[in-house]
Kinemage of the C-alpha trace (Angstrom):
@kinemage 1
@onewidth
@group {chain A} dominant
@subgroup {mainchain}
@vectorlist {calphas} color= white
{ca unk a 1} P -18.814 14.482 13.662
{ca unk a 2} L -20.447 14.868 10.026
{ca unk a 3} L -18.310 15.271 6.931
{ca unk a 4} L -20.064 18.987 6.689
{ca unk a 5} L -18.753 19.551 10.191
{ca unk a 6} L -15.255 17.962 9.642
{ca unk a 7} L -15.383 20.316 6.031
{ca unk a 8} L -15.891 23.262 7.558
{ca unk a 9} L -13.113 22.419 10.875
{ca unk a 10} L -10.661 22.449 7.987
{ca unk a 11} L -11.685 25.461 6.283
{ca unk a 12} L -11.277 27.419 9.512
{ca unk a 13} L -8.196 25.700 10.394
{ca unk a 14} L -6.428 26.053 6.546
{ca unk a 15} L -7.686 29.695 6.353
{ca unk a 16} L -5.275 30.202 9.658
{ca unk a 17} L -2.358 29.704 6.967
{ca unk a 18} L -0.780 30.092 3.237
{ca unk a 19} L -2.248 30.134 -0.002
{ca unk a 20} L -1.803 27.588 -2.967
{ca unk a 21} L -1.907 27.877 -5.894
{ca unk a 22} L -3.082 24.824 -8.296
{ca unk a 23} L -1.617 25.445 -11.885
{ca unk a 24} L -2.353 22.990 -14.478
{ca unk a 25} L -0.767 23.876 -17.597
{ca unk a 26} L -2.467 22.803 -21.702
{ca unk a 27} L -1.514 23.102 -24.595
{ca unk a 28} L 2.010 23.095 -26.687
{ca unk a 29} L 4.711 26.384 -27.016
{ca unk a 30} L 6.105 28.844 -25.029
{ca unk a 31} L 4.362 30.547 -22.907
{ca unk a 32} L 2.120 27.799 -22.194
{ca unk a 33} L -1.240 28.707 -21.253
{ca unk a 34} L -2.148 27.605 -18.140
{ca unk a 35} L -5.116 27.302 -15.416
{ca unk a 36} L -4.881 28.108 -12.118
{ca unk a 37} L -7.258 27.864 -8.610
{ca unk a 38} L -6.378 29.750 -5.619
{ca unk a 39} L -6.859 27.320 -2.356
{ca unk a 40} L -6.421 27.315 1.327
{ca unk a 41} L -3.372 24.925 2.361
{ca unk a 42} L -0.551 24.780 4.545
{ca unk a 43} L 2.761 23.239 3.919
{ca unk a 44} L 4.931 21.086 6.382
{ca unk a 45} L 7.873 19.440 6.241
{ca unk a 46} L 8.462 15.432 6.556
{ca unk a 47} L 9.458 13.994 9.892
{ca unk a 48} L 12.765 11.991 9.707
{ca unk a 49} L 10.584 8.670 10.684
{ca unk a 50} L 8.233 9.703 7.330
{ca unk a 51} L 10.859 9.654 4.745
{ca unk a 52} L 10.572 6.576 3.392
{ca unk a 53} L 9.795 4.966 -0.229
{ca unk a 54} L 9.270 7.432 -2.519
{ca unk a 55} L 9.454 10.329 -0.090
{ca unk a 56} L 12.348 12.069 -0.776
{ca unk a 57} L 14.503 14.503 1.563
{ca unk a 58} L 13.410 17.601 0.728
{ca unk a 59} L 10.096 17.097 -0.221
{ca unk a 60} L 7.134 18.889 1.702
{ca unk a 61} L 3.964 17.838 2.438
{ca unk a 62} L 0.788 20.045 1.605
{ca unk a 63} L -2.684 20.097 2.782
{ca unk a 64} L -5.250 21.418 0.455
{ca unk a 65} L -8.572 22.163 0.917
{ca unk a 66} L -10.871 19.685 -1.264
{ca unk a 67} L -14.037 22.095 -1.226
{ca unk a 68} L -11.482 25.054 -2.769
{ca unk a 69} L -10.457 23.136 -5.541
{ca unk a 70} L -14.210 21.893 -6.446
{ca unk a 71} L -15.870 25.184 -7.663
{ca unk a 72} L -12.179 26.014 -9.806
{ca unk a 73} L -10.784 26.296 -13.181
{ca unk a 74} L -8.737 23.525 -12.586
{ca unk a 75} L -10.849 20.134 -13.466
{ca unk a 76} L -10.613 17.408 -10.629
{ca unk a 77} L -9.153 14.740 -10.095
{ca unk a 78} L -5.852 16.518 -9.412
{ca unk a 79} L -3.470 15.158 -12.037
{ca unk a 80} L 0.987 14.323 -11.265
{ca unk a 81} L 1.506 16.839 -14.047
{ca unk a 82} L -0.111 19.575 -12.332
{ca unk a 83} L 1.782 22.180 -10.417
{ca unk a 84} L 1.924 23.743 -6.773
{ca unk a 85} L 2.611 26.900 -5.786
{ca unk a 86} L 3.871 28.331 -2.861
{ca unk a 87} L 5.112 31.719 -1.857
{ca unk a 88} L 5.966 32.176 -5.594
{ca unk a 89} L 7.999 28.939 -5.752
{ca unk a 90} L 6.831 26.906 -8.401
{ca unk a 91} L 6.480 22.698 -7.371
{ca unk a 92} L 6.225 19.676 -8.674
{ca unk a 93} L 3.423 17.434 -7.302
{ca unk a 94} L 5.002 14.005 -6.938
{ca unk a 95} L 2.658 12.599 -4.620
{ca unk a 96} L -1.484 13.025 -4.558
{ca unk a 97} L -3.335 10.990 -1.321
{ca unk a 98} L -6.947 11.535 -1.602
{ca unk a 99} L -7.984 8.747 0.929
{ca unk a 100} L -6.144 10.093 4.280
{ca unk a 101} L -8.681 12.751 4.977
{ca unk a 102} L -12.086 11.306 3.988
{ca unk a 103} L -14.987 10.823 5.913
{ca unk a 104} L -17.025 9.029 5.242
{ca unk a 105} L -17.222 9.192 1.136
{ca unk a 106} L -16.752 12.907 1.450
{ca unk a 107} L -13.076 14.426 0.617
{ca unk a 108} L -11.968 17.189 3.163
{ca unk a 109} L -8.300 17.765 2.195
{ca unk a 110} L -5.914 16.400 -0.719
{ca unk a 111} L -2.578 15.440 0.965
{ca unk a 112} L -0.190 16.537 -1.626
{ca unk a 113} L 4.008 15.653 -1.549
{ca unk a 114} L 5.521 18.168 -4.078
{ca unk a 115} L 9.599 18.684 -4.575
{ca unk a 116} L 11.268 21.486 -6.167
């Protein structure tokens, strides 16, 4: 399988489920101005056997589509102190993994662990 191949498995796949939104917020006052990218994800839950280290209970896992967040307002790398949102739920990324679903050297999906 090529990484275009694998790239566009996950597309299809992602597409099947919710939206996230990637929010990364600049600047000082309230309301903060902020920047945000619409991508396709899906959410899960950690398995009992996965929470572990800095995993809390509670926090969800989320798989985001790497090519989405590429052509966005929001400037990669993804950053802690950017924001997740889900279903209107603001979250807090706590958690970026940008090596699990590689291949090769090209990045299919960020694995993100948000709480909130």
């Amino acid at each position: 399988m090529t990484p275009e191949m694998a790239r566009q498995r996950y597309a299809i796949a992602l597409s099947r489920f919710s939206q996230v939104t990637i929010r990364r917020y600049y600047g000082a006052g309230s309301p903060r101005a902020h920047y945000e990218k619409i991508c396709r994800g899906r959410e899960l839950q950690y398995q009992p056997n996965e929470i572990v280290g800095p995993i809390l209970q509670g926090d969800w896992k989320i798989i985001l589509l790497a090519e989405d967040l590429e052509s966005g307002a929001v400037s990669l790398p993804l950053l802690s102190t950017d924001k997740a949102i889900v279903r209107g739920k603001e979250l807090t990324i706590a958690g970026i993994d940008d090596k699990t679903r590689r291949f090769g050297d090209v990045l299919v999906a960020y694995v993100l662990q948000v709480r909130g």
